[in-house]
N, C-alpha and C positions, 0 to 999 in steps of 0.2 A: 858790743861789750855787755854782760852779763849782768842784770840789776840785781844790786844786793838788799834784801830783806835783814836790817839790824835786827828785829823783833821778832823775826821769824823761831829762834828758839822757844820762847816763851808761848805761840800760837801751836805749834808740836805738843806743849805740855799741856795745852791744855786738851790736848786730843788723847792724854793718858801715858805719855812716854815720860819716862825720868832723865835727868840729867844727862846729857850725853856727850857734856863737853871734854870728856876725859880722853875721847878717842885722838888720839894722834898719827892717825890713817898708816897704822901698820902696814894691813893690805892681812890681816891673820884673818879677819870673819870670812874673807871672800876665799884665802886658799883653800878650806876648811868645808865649805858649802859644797855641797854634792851638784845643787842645781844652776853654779856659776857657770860662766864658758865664755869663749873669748870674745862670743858681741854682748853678752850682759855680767857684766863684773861687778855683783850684786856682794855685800852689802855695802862695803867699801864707797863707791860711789856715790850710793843713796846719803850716808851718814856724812860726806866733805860735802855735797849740797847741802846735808840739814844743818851743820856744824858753820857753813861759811853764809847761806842765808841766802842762797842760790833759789829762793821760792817759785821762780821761771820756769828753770830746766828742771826739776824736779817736777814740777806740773806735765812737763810735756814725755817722761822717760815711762818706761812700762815694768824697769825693773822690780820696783814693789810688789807687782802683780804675780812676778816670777817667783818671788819667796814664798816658801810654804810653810813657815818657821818652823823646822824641825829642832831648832833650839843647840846646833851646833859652834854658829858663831856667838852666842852668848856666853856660853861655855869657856869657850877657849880665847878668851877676850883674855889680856894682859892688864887690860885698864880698867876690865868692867864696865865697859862701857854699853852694855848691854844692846848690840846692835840690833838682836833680834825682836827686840820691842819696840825697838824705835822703828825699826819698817811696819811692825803690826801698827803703832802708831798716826804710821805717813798713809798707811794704805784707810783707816778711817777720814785723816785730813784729806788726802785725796777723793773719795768718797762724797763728801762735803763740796770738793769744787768741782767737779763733774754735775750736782745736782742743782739745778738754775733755780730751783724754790726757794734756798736755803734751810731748809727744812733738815736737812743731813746734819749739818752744822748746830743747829738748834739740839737734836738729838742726841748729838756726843759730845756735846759740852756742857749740857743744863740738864740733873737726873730730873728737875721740877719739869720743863716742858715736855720730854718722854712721858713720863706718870703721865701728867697732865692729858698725854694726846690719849694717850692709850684709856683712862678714865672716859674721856667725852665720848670717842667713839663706843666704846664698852655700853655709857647712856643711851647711844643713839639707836642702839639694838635694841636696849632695853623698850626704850619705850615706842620704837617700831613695830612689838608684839606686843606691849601694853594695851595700844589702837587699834592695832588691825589682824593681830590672831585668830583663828579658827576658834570652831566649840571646843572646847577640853573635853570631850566624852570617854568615859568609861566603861563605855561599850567595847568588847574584845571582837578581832577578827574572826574567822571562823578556825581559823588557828592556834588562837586563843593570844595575838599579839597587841601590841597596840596600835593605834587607828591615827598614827602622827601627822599622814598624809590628810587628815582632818582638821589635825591641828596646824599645821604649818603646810600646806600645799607643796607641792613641790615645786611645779611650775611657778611659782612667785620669790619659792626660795631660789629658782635659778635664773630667772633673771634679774636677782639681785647680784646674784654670784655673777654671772655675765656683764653687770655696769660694774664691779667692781673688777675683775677683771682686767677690765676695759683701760679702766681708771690704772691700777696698774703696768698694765700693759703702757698706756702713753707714757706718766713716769719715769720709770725705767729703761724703756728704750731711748725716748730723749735725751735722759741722761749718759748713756752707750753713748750715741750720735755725738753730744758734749765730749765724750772720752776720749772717740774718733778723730773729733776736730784737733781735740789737745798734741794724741800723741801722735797723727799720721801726717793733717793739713798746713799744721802749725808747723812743725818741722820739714816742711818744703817737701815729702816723699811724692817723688812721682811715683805711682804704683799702676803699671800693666794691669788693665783690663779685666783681664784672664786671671789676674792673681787670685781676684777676689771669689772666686769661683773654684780653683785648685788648692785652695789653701781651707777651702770651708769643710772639710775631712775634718781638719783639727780643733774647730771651733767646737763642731759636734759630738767629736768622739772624748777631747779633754771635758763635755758641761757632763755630758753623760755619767761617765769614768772615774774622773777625779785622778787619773792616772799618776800626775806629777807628787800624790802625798805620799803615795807609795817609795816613792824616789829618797825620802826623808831618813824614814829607816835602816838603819844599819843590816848589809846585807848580807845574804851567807851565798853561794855558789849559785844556784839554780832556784828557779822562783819556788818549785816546790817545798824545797826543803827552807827559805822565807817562811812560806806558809806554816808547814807544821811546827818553828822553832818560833813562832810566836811574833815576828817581824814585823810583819805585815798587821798588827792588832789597829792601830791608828787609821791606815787605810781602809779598814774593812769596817770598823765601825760610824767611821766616817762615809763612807760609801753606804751603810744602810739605812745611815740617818736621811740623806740627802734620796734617796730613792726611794723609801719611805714615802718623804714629804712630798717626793713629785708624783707620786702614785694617787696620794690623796688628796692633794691637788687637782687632778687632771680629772679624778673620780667626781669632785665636786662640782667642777667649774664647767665638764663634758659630760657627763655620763649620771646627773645626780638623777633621772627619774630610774635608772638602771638602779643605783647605790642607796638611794631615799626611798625605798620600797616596804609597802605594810605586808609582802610577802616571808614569809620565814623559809628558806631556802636550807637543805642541807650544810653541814659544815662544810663540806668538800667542794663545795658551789663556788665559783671562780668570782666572784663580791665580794662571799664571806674571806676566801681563802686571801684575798689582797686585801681588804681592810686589815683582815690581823697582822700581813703582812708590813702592810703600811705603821702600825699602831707597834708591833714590834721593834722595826726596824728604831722609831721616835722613840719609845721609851729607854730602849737599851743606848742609843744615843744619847742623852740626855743624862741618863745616868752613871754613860762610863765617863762624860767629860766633864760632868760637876764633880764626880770621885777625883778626876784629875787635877782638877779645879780647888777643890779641897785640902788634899793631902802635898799639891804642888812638890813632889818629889822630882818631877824633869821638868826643864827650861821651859817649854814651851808653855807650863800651867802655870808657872808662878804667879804671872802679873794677868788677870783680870779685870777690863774694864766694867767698870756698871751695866754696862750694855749688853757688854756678853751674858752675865747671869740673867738678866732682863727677857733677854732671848731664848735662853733654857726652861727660865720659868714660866714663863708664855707659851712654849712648845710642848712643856710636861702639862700643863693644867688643860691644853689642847688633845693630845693625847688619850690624859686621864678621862676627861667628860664624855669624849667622843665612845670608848669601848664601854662608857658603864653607861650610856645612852643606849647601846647598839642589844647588852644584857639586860637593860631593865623593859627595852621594845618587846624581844621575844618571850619573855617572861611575864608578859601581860600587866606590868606596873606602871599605867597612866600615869599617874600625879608624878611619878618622879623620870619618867622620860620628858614629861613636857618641859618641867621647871627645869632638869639639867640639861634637856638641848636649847633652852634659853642660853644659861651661862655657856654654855660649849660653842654658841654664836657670838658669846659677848666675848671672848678670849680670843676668837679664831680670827675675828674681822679686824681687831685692831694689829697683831699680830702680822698678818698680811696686811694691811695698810699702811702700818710703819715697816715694818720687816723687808718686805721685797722690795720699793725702789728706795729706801731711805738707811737704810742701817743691815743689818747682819747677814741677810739672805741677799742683799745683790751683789756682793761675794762672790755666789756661786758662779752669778750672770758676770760678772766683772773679769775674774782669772780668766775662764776660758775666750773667751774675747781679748784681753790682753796677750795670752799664747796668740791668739787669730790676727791680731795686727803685728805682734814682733814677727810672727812670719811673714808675713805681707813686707813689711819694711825692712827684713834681713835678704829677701827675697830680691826686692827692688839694688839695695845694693849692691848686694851678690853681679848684678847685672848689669849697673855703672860698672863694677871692676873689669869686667868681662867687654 
């Protein structure tokens, strides 16, 4: 039998959802969802475990993962019960119990210890270059840029990116592992061998893609005419923020004696041409989802936690420093490449520290992994019935 969590409501609110008791399990959010179907009868299900305090089976199901909130079944709620916050909601608390530090938890429930982590770390850069930076010369290259690789080595800058990384890297996958156990081990799935291997297309191609946001959107006949009738605006800017990020990422953390160069390289140079890339893609992101955020004229903006603005504004001030570093290098302006790729390190490391295995970017690691185990376990069944 099923343990019931009395308090479990009030542990949800504080994870950012409102009242939800209104819901009287129509079954109207889940007709209405473009991304339901008859093994995940989303949102429906999610909201009679959060309503009955079922904190077990909700720990162990992958539907949260499946919602993309396109802000449908909120809409068409009778009660207002506004279910598609409440799964933005579960999928933070979830978030939380998949991460064995506790540290997830800490982050979306206290805006003091966020501030707080992200200040320390911010210090610890700070006064990592306070000790042990380069000369500051303002001596120009023979190009006339600046000499940063003097000032900050690169080789020392990436092997810190490499332990941090690292640091990352464990984190986050761990925490997977934890999500694994939740929703495949725990629930007795015997899963064929092979699955795991035949089913890894989807893992890769849903982190890449983001293919499911597109799904959200109200659609017109043919993907084309999507595209040019404006459809498709939330996937595609969603999709340039995320590819962006993983562009600059990969530049950093693989390739920084390539990308951290005192060479000045044509515009057209495949560095320059992905950096701006990269710096495009964040900025126009950032900017169309706080305007969304803002003006909350559709469902899916209204309700913003702390954390998400937190994450925006982290990512803009990442961004901003990063391209007026990159303009004040070839322009031969020492004093102020050095000082803003200080801050452009002090924004970026904390960012990525809390960001990817604790709060907003393991999201991205999270969904498509959850697509990868409900096929694995839709798969498995499939094959008892058979």
């Amino acid at each position: 039998m099923a343990r019931v969590n009395p308090d479990f409501r009030n542990t949800l609110l504080n994870y950012g959802t409102e009242d939800f008791s209104a819901c009287y399990n129509c079954g109207n959010c889940t007709a209405v969802c473009s991304l339901s179907d008859e093994n995940n009868s989303f949102p429906r299900k999610v909201i009679r475990s959060s309503v009955l305090g079922l904190e077990d089976e909700l720990i162990t199901t992958v539907d949260p993962w499946l919602c993309y909130y396109c802000g449908d079944c909120s809409e068409t709620c009778p009660r207002e019960a506004n279910p598609g916050e409440l799964m933005m909601s579960v999928r933070r608390y979830l978030t939380s119990r998949y991460d064995w530090t506790g540290l997830s938890q800490l982050f979306y429930t206290s805006k003091i210890w966020e501030i707080a982590a992200i200040v320390f770390l911010a210090l610890v850069v700070l006064l990592l270059f306070v000790f042990f930076h380069g000369p500051m010369t303002t001596e120009l290259t023979a190009e006339g840029g600046v000499k940063l690789n003097t000032f900050a080595p690169w080789k020392t800058i990436e092997l810190g990116d490499w332990i941090m990384a690292g640091i990352l890297s464990f984190f986050l996958l761990s925490n997977i592992f934890n999500m694994y156990l939740k929703m495949v081990v725990k629930n007795k799935m015997k899963i064929p061998f092979r699955f795991y291997f035949t089913e890894l297309w989807a893992l890769i191609f849903n982190f890449f893609s983001q293919w499911r946001f597109k799904k959200c959107e109200p659609r017109e006949i043919t993907f084309w005419s999507n595209l040019k009738s404006g459809k498709y605006n939330y996937w595609i800017v969603h999709f340039l923020l995320m590819s962006g990020y993983v562009i600059l990422f990969t530049m950093i953390v693989g390739f920084l004696g390539w990308f951290q160069t005192e060479t000045i390289h044509r515009w057209y140079h495949p560095q320059r041409l992905l950096g701006y890339y990269a710096t495009f893609g964040l900025i126009v992101g950032v900017i169309y989802f706080s305007v969304l955020r803002i003006k909350k004229q559709n469902e899916k903006s209204k309700h913003s936690h702390f954390t998400d603005w937190t994450f925006l504004i982290l990512l803009f001030i990442t961004a901003i420093t990063g391209i007026l570093v990159h303009i004040f290098r070839i322009n031969g302006l020492p004093n102020l490449t050095y000082y803003l790729y200080v801050i452009h390190l002090m924004v970026l490391f904390p960012m990525l520290m809390i960001e990817v295995p604790f709060s907003k970017w393991s999201h991205l690691a999270y969904r498509p992994f959850a697509i990868y185990f409900n096929n694995l376990i839709t798969r498995a069944r499939n094959r008892e019935k058979n």
